[in-house]
N, C-alpha and C positions, 0 to 999 in steps of 0.2 A: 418558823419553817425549817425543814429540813435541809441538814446539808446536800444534799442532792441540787443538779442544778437546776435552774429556774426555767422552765420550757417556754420558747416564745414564737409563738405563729408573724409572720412578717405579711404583713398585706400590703401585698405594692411589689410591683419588680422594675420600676424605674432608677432612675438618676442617685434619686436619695436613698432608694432600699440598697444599691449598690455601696453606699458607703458606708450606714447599718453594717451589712452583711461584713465588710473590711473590721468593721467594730466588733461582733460577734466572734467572728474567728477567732481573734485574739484575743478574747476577754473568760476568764477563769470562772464557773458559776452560773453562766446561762449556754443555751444550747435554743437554736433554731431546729424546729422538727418538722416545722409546715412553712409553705409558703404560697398564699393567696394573688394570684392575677387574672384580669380579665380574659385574656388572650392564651390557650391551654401550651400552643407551641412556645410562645414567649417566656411563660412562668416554669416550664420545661426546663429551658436554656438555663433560666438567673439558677431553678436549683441544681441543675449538672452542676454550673460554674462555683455553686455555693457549697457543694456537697447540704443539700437538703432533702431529705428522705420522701417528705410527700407534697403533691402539689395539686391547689385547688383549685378550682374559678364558680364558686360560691358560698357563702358561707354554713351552707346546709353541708357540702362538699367538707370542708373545711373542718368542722364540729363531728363530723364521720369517723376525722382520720386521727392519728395520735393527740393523746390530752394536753392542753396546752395552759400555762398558766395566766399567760401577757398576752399581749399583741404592742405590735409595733408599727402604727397606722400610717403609710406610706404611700397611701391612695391619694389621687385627682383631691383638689378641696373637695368639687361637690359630692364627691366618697366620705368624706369625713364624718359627717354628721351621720348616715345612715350606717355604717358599720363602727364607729361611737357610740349607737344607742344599743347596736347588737350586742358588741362586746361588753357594755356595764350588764345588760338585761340577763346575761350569762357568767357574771362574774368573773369576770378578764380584765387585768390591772391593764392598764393604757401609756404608752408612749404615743403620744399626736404629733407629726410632723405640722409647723406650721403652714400657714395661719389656722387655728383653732377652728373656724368658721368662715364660709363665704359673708357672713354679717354677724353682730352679736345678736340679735336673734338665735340663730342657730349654735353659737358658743355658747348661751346662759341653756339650752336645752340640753346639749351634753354636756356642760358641768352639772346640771341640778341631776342629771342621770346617771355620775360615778358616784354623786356626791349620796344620793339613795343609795347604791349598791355597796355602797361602802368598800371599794377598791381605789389600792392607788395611781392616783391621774397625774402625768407630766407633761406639760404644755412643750414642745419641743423647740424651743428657739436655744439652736448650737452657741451662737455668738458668746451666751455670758458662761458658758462651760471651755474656753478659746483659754489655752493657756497663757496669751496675748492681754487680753480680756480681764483674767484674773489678777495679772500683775498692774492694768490700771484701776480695777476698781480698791485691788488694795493701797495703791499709791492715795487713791481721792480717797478714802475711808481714812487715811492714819492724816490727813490733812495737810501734806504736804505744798499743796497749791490754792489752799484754802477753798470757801466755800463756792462750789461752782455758781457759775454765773451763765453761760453760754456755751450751748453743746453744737455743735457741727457735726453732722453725719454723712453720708455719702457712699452707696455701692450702686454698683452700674456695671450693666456687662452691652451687647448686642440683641441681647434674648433669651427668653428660655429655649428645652431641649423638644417639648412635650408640644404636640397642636393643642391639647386641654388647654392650656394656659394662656392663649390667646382669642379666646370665648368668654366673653363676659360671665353670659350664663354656667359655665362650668367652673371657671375660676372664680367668680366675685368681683372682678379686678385684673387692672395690670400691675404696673408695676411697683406701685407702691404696697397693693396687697400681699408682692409677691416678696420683695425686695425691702420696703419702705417696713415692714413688720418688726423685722431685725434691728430697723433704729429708734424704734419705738420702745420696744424694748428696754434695748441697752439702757434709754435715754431716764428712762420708767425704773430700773436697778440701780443707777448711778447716783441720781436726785432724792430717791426714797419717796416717790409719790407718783402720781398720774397729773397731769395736764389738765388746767382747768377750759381751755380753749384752744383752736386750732383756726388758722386760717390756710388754705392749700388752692393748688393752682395744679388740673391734672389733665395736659394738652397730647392728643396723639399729633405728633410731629413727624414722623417717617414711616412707622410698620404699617399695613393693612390689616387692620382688627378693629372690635368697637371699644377694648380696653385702653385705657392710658398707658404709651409707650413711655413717657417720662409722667415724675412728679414730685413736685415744691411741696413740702408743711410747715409750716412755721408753729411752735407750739409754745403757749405761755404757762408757765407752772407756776400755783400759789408760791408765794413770796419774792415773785417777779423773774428768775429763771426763764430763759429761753433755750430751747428747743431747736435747732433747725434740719431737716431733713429731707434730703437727696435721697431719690430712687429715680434710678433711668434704663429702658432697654433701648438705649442709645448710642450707648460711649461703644466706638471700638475699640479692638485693643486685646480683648481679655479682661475678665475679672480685676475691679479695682475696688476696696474697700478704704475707707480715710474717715479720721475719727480726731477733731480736734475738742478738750476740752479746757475752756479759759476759765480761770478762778482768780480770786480776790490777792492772791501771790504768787501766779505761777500759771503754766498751761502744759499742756501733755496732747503732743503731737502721735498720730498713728495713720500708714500707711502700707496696705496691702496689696500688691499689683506684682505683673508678674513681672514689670521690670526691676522692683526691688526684691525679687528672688535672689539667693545668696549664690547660684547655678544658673550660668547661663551658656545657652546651647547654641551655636550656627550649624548651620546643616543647607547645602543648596539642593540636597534632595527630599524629595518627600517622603514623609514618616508617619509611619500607622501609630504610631508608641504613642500612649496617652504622656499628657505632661501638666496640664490642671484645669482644671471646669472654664470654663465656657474658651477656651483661646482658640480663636477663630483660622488662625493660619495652620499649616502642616509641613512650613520650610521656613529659612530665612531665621532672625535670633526666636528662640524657645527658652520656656523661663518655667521648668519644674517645683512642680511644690512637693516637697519632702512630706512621706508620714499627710497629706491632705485630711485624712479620714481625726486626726488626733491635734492638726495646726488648728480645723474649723469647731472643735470641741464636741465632736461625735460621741470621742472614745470615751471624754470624763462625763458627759449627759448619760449616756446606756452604763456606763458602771453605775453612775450615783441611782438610774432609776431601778437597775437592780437588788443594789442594797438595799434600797426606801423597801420594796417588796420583803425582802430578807428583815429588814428589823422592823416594818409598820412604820417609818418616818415620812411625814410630810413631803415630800420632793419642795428644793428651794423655788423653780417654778412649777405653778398649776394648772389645771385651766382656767381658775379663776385669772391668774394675770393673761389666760389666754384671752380670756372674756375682755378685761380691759383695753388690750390692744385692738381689739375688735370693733368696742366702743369707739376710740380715739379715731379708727381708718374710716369707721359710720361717718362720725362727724367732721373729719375731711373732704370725704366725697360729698354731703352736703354742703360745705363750705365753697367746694369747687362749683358745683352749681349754680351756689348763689352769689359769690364774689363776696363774701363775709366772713364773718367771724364768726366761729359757733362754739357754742357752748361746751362742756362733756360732764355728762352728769357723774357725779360721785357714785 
Protein backbone atom coordinates (compact mmCIF):
# COMPACT_ATOMS: atom_id res chain seq x y z
CA UNK A 1 0.00 0.00 0.00
CA UNK A 2 0.78 3.31 -0.33
CA UNK A 3 2.38 5.72 1.87
CA UNK A 4 -0.53 7.90 1.85
CA UNK A 5 -2.87 7.48 4.72
CA UNK A 6 -5.23 4.71 5.23
CA UNK A 7 -8.87 6.20 4.91
CA UNK A 8 -11.39 4.88 7.46
CA UNK A 9 -15.25 5.43 7.55
CA UNK A 10 -16.18 5.23 11.41
CA UNK A 11 -19.81 3.83 11.85
CA UNK A 12 -21.22 4.54 15.05
CA UNK A 13 -21.28 8.01 16.82
CA UNK A 14 -21.52 6.55 20.39
CA UNK A 15 -19.58 6.05 23.63
CA UNK A 16 -16.87 3.79 21.84
CA UNK A 17 -16.62 5.68 18.36
CA UNK A 18 -15.84 8.62 20.72
CA UNK A 19 -12.77 7.09 21.89
CA UNK A 20 -11.83 5.73 18.30
CA UNK A 21 -12.15 9.11 17.18
CA UNK A 22 -9.46 10.24 20.52
CA UNK A 23 -7.30 7.31 18.74
CA UNK A 24 -7.56 8.69 15.23
CA UNK A 25 -6.64 12.11 15.91
CA UNK A 26 -3.41 11.28 17.17
CA UNK A 27 -2.46 8.45 15.23
CA UNK A 28 0.17 9.10 12.09
CA UNK A 29 -1.22 7.06 8.82
CA UNK A 30 -4.90 6.99 9.03
CA UNK A 31 -7.37 9.62 8.42
CA UNK A 32 -11.22 9.48 9.16
CA UNK A 33 -13.22 11.02 6.21
CA UNK A 34 -16.68 9.63 6.81
CA UNK A 35 -18.63 9.07 9.66
CA UNK A 36 -21.98 6.76 9.63
CA UNK A 37 -24.97 7.32 12.20
CA UNK A 38 -28.42 6.58 12.50
CA UNK A 39 -29.62 10.02 13.77
CA UNK A 40 -28.40 12.93 10.77
CA UNK A 41 -28.26 15.71 13.78
CA UNK A 42 -26.38 13.45 16.22
CA UNK A 43 -23.59 12.09 13.51
CA UNK A 44 -23.52 16.05 12.69
CA UNK A 45 -22.33 16.90 16.10
CA UNK A 46 -19.69 13.62 16.69
CA UNK A 47 -18.27 14.99 13.13
CA UNK A 48 -18.18 19.02 13.98
CA UNK A 49 -16.56 17.74 17.30
CA UNK A 50 -14.13 15.13 15.29
CA UNK A 51 -13.40 17.38 12.44
CA UNK A 52 -14.85 14.81 10.04
CA UNK A 53 -15.70 16.02 6.56
CA UNK A 54 -18.63 13.87 5.64
CA UNK A 55 -21.56 12.42 7.31
CA UNK A 56 -23.94 9.65 6.55
CA UNK A 57 -27.00 7.67 7.99
CA UNK A 58 -26.92 4.89 5.33
CA UNK A 59 -24.62 3.04 3.94
CA UNK A 60 -25.81 3.78 0.10
CA UNK A 61 -25.19 7.53 1.84
CA UNK A 62 -21.84 6.52 2.92
CA UNK A 63 -20.38 4.58 -0.34
CA UNK A 64 -21.59 8.13 -2.20
CA UNK A 65 -19.27 10.19 -0.37
CA UNK A 66 -15.13 10.03 -0.12
CA UNK A 67 -13.51 6.57 -0.90
CA UNK A 68 -12.70 4.88 2.16
CA UNK A 69 -10.47 1.91 2.70
CA UNK A 70 -11.63 0.54 6.53
CA UNK A 71 -14.40 0.86 8.59
CA UNK A 72 -14.37 0.83 11.99
CA UNK A 73 -17.63 -0.81 13.07
CA UNK A 74 -18.97 1.01 16.15
CA UNK A 75 -22.71 0.26 15.76
CA UNK A 76 -25.52 -1.29 18.28
CA UNK A 77 -24.50 -5.34 18.25
CA UNK A 78 -27.48 -5.97 16.30
CA UNK A 79 -25.62 -3.48 13.47
CA UNK A 80 -22.75 -5.54 13.49
CA UNK A 81 -23.57 -8.40 11.38
CA UNK A 82 -25.56 -6.37 8.69
CA UNK A 83 -23.01 -3.68 8.05
CA UNK A 84 -19.99 -6.59 8.48
CA UNK A 85 -21.47 -8.33 5.48
CA UNK A 86 -21.70 -4.79 3.71
CA UNK A 87 -18.32 -3.79 4.33
CA UNK A 88 -16.39 -7.49 3.36
CA UNK A 89 -19.05 -7.49 0.09
CA UNK A 90 -17.40 -4.06 -0.86
CA UNK A 91 -13.92 -4.77 0.11
CA UNK A 92 -13.42 -2.77 3.46
CA UNK A 93 -10.82 -4.12 6.02
CA UNK A 94 -12.79 -4.21 9.32
CA UNK A 95 -12.15 -3.15 12.94
CA UNK A 96 -15.48 -4.76 14.91
CA UNK A 97 -16.07 -3.30 18.09
CA UNK A 98 -16.95 -6.09 20.40
CA UNK A 99 -18.93 -8.63 20.83
CA UNK A 100 -18.36 -9.92 17.29
CA UNK A 101 -21.94 -11.15 17.23
CA UNK A 102 -25.26 -11.10 19.11
CA UNK A 103 -24.63 -15.20 18.92
CA UNK A 104 -21.91 -17.17 17.10
CA UNK A 105 -24.14 -17.87 14.61
CA UNK A 106 -24.03 -14.64 13.39
CA UNK A 107 -20.02 -14.21 14.15
CA UNK A 108 -19.06 -17.50 11.94
CA UNK A 109 -21.19 -15.45 9.06
CA UNK A 110 -19.06 -12.37 9.15
CA UNK A 111 -16.00 -14.28 9.56
CA UNK A 112 -16.68 -16.74 6.63
CA UNK A 113 -17.51 -13.17 4.86
CA UNK A 114 -13.87 -11.26 5.36
CA UNK A 115 -12.67 -14.44 5.22
CA UNK A 116 -14.01 -14.76 1.15
CA UNK A 117 -13.27 -11.15 0.60
CA UNK A 118 -9.96 -11.58 1.57
CA UNK A 119 -9.54 -8.17 3.71
CA UNK A 120 -8.20 -7.62 6.98
CA UNK A 121 -10.59 -8.47 9.92
CA UNK A 122 -9.92 -7.44 13.78
CA UNK A 123 -12.02 -8.66 16.30
CA UNK A 124 -11.94 -5.52 18.64
CA UNK A 125 -11.45 -6.58 22.31
CA UNK A 126 -9.15 -3.32 23.72
CA UNK A 127 -8.29 -5.28 26.87
CA UNK A 128 -5.30 -7.48 25.50
CA UNK A 129 -3.83 -4.17 23.47
CA UNK A 130 -4.00 -2.33 27.57
CA UNK A 131 -0.55 -1.50 28.21
CA UNK A 132 -1.53 -2.96 31.74
CA UNK A 133 -2.51 -6.06 30.02
CA UNK A 134 0.73 -6.37 27.98
CA UNK A 135 3.06 -6.17 30.98
CA UNK A 136 0.92 -9.27 32.50
CA UNK A 137 0.65 -11.41 29.75
CA UNK A 138 4.47 -10.88 29.29
CA UNK A 139 5.16 -11.62 33.15
CA UNK A 140 2.86 -15.27 32.57
CA UNK A 141 4.58 -16.05 29.09
CA UNK A 142 8.46 -15.68 30.50
CA UNK A 143 7.10 -17.87 33.48
CA UNK A 144 7.51 -16.02 36.28
CA UNK A 145 4.53 -17.46 38.39
CA UNK A 146 4.43 -20.51 36.65
CA UNK A 147 1.79 -22.48 35.00
CA UNK A 148 -1.60 -20.78 35.49
CA UNK A 149 -3.96 -22.53 37.32
CA UNK A 150 -6.96 -20.21 38.20
CA UNK A 151 -8.02 -16.97 36.61
CA UNK A 152 -10.35 -14.39 38.47
CA UNK A 153 -11.95 -11.73 36.37
CA UNK A 154 -14.23 -9.15 37.22
CA UNK A 155 -15.57 -5.67 35.55
CA UNK A 156 -18.68 -4.09 36.76
CA UNK A 157 -19.94 -0.71 36.56
CA UNK A 158 -24.10 0.58 37.14
CA UNK A 159 -24.81 0.19 33.44
CA UNK A 160 -24.37 0.95 30.13
CA UNK A 161 -24.85 4.58 28.36
CA UNK A 162 -26.97 3.37 25.19
CA UNK A 163 -31.22 2.02 25.75
CA UNK A 164 -29.91 -0.55 22.75
CA UNK A 165 -28.20 -2.43 25.41
CA UNK A 166 -30.65 -3.07 27.53
CA UNK A 167 -33.01 -5.11 24.95
CA UNK A 168 -32.28 -8.46 24.47
CA UNK A 169 -33.16 -8.43 21.19
CA UNK A 170 -30.69 -5.61 20.06
CA UNK A 171 -28.01 -6.41 22.21
CA UNK A 172 -27.97 -10.43 22.48
CA UNK A 173 -27.47 -10.01 26.21
CA UNK A 174 -26.57 -8.08 29.25
CA UNK A 175 -24.07 -8.14 30.87
CA UNK A 176 -21.96 -10.65 30.31
CA UNK A 177 -22.33 -10.24 26.62
CA UNK A 178 -21.36 -6.82 27.16
CA UNK A 179 -18.83 -6.92 29.94
CA UNK A 180 -18.30 -10.74 30.58
CA UNK A 181 -16.67 -10.76 26.55
CA UNK A 182 -13.54 -8.85 27.77
CA UNK A 183 -12.76 -11.82 30.35
CA UNK A 184 -13.35 -14.29 28.16
CA UNK A 185 -10.94 -13.08 26.12
CA UNK A 186 -8.18 -12.20 28.30
CA UNK A 187 -8.80 -15.62 29.79
CA UNK A 188 -8.62 -17.40 26.07
CA UNK A 189 -4.95 -15.20 25.39
CA UNK A 190 -3.47 -15.83 28.73
CA UNK A 191 -4.17 -19.96 28.80
CA UNK A 192 -3.44 -20.46 24.91
CA UNK A 193 -6.71 -22.13 24.33
CA UNK A 194 -10.55 -21.87 24.57
CA UNK A 195 -12.58 -23.63 27.46
CA UNK A 196 -13.74 -26.88 27.00
CA UNK A 197 -16.99 -26.13 29.29
CA UNK A 198 -18.81 -23.61 31.17
CA UNK A 199 -21.04 -23.58 33.88
CA UNK A 200 -22.95 -19.72 34.38
CA UNK A 201 -25.59 -18.29 36.61
CA UNK A 202 -27.08 -15.08 34.80
CA UNK A 203 -29.86 -13.40 37.30
CA UNK A 204 -31.49 -9.84 36.66
CA UNK A 205 -31.26 -8.66 40.37
CA UNK A 206 -32.13 -4.69 40.15
CA UNK A 207 -32.43 -3.14 36.49
CA UNK A 208 -35.79 -3.28 34.53
CA UNK A 209 -34.74 -5.24 31.32
CA UNK A 210 -35.21 -8.82 30.13
CA UNK A 211 -31.23 -8.95 29.96
CA UNK A 212 -29.03 -10.13 32.70
CA UNK A 213 -27.94 -7.27 35.03
CA UNK A 214 -25.21 -9.52 36.62
CA UNK A 215 -23.32 -12.81 35.70
CA UNK A 216 -21.27 -15.79 37.28
CA UNK A 217 -18.99 -18.32 34.56
CA UNK A 218 -17.11 -20.56 35.68
CA UNK A 219 -15.03 -21.98 32.87
CA UNK A 220 -12.92 -25.33 32.89
CA UNK A 221 -9.86 -25.37 30.22
CA UNK A 222 -8.30 -28.76 28.89
CA UNK A 223 -5.71 -29.60 31.32
CA UNK A 224 -7.84 -28.54 34.25
CA UNK A 225 -7.32 -24.65 34.39
CA UNK A 226 -10.10 -22.68 35.69
CA UNK A 227 -11.64 -19.82 34.61
CA UNK A 228 -13.78 -17.73 36.62
CA UNK A 229 -15.85 -14.62 35.47
CA UNK A 230 -17.67 -11.67 36.92
CA UNK A 231 -19.70 -9.24 34.73
CA UNK A 232 -22.16 -7.08 36.76
CA UNK A 233 -24.38 -3.78 35.83
CA UNK A 234 -24.63 -3.73 39.43
CA UNK A 235 -21.61 -2.50 41.34
CA UNK A 236 -21.83 1.33 42.15
CA UNK A 237 -19.23 3.25 42.22
CA UNK A 238 -17.83 3.74 38.81
CA UNK A 239 -15.95 1.55 36.67
CA UNK A 240 -14.05 -1.38 38.29
CA UNK A 241 -11.90 -3.79 36.52
CA UNK A 242 -9.74 -6.87 38.85
CA UNK A 243 -7.94 -9.45 37.32
CA UNK A 244 -6.26 -12.11 39.64
CA UNK A 245 -4.12 -14.73 38.11
CA UNK A 246 -2.77 -17.84 40.62
CA UNK A 247 -0.03 -20.18 39.11
CA UNK A 248 1.91 -22.99 40.26
CA UNK A 249 4.67 -20.18 42.01
CA UNK A 250 3.32 -17.18 42.26
CA UNK A 251 0.09 -14.89 41.41
CA UNK A 252 -0.41 -11.38 39.81
CA UNK A 253 -2.83 -9.30 41.35
CA UNK A 254 -4.71 -6.25 39.09
CA UNK A 255 -6.95 -3.58 39.86
CA UNK A 256 -8.75 -0.96 37.96
CA UNK A 257 -11.20 1.37 39.73
CA UNK A 258 -11.34 4.89 40.05
CA UNK A 259 -10.41 4.76 43.47
CA UNK A 260 -7.09 3.38 42.68
CA UNK A 261 -6.53 6.34 40.28
CA UNK A 262 -3.18 8.11 40.95
CA UNK A 263 -5.54 11.70 40.80
CA UNK A 264 -7.99 12.26 43.09
CA UNK A 265 -10.41 15.14 42.99
CA UNK A 266 -12.93 16.75 45.91
CA UNK A 267 -15.14 19.17 44.61
CA UNK A 268 -18.49 20.16 46.65
CA UNK A 269 -19.72 21.47 43.49
CA UNK A 270 -20.99 20.11 40.54
CA UNK A 271 -19.07 19.47 37.41
CA UNK A 272 -19.74 18.97 33.85
CA UNK A 273 -15.93 17.91 33.17
CA UNK A 274 -15.75 14.44 32.12
CA UNK A 275 -13.32 12.26 34.36
CA UNK A 276 -13.83 8.41 33.33
CA UNK A 277 -16.53 5.99 31.86
CA UNK A 278 -19.29 5.15 33.55
CA UNK A 279 -18.70 7.37 37.24
CA UNK A 280 -21.99 8.01 38.32
CA UNK A 281 -21.60 11.04 40.65
CA UNK A 282 -20.69 14.74 39.49
CA UNK A 283 -19.37 16.07 42.96
CA UNK A 284 -17.90 14.73 46.26
CA UNK A 285 -14.11 12.49 45.58
CA UNK A 286 -13.53 12.16 41.53
CA UNK A 287 -10.88 9.85 40.27
CA UNK A 288 -9.76 10.75 36.61
CA UNK A 289 -8.35 8.49 34.17
CA UNK A 290 -5.38 9.94 32.32
CA UNK A 291 -4.82 9.33 28.52
CA UNK A 292 -8.47 6.76 28.96
CA UNK A 293 -8.43 6.27 25.18
CA UNK A 294 -4.54 4.65 25.30
CA UNK A 295 -4.78 3.14 29.42
CA UNK A 296 -7.93 0.79 27.87
CA UNK A 297 -5.66 -0.18 24.68
CA UNK A 298 -7.67 1.76 21.93
CA UNK A 299 -4.65 3.65 20.78
CA UNK A 300 -2.25 0.23 20.32
CA UNK A 301 -5.61 -1.94 18.71
CA UNK A 302 -6.22 1.01 15.88
CA UNK A 303 -2.22 1.38 15.26
CA UNK A 304 -1.62 -2.43 15.18
CA UNK A 305 -5.07 -2.71 12.76
CA UNK A 306 -3.53 -0.17 10.73
CA UNK A 307 -0.30 -1.46 10.09
CA UNK A 308 -1.85 -5.34 9.54
CA UNK A 309 -3.61 -3.09 6.44
CA UNK A 310 -0.25 -1.49 5.62
CA UNK A 311 1.91 -4.72 5.41
CA UNK A 312 -1.10 -7.62 4.89
CA UNK A 313 -0.36 -9.11 8.54
CA UNK A 314 -2.76 -11.33 10.24
CA UNK A 315 -4.07 -8.90 13.10
CA UNK A 316 -3.05 -10.89 16.64
CA UNK A 317 -7.06 -10.92 17.24
CA UNK A 318 -9.69 -11.91 14.53
CA UNK A 319 -12.95 -12.65 14.15
CA UNK A 320 -12.31 -15.86 14.28
CA UNK A 321 -11.33 -15.52 18.22
CA UNK A 322 -14.36 -13.36 17.81
CA UNK A 323 -16.28 -16.28 16.95
CA UNK A 324 -15.03 -18.23 19.86
CA UNK A 325 -15.99 -16.01 22.46
CA UNK A 326 -19.30 -16.03 20.94
CA UNK A 327 -19.27 -19.85 21.21
CA UNK A 328 -18.22 -19.73 24.89
CA UNK A 329 -21.25 -16.82 25.95
CA UNK A 330 -23.74 -19.40 23.64
CA UNK A 331 -22.87 -22.01 25.77
CA UNK A 332 -23.28 -19.87 29.04
CA UNK A 333 -26.43 -18.77 28.45
CA UNK A 334 -27.46 -22.34 27.76
CA UNK A 335 -25.80 -23.31 30.82
CA UNK A 336 -27.83 -20.58 32.79
CA UNK A 337 -30.91 -22.13 31.54
CA UNK A 338 -30.38 -25.29 32.29
CA UNK A 339 -28.48 -25.11 35.70
CA UNK A 340 -25.53 -27.42 34.02
CA UNK A 341 -22.60 -27.71 32.57
CA UNK A 342 -22.12 -27.40 29.01
CA UNK A 343 -20.02 -28.24 26.68
CA UNK A 344 -18.06 -25.89 23.94
CA UNK A 345 -17.40 -27.29 20.91
CA UNK A 346 -13.75 -27.00 19.46
Amino acid sequence: MSSSPVRVAMLGTGFIAEFRAQVYARLDGAKVVSVLGRDRTKAEAFAGRTRIGHVATSWDELMEGPEFDAVDLCLPNHRHREYGLLAAAAGKHILCEKPLGRTEAEAIEMFQAVEKAGVVHAYGENMIYAPDFREILDIVDQGVIGKPLWLRGKEAHFGPHSPWFWQKELSGGGALIDMGCHLIAVFNMLLGKAPEAVLAHTPTLFHDTDCEDHAIALMRYPGGAIGQCEASWIQRGGMQVTLEINGEDGMIAYDRAGITQPIKVFTRSRTERYFSEKLENDRGWLFPTVDEYWRYGYFDQIHHFIDCIRTGARPKVTFADGVVVNRIMDAAYRSAATGTWQPIAA
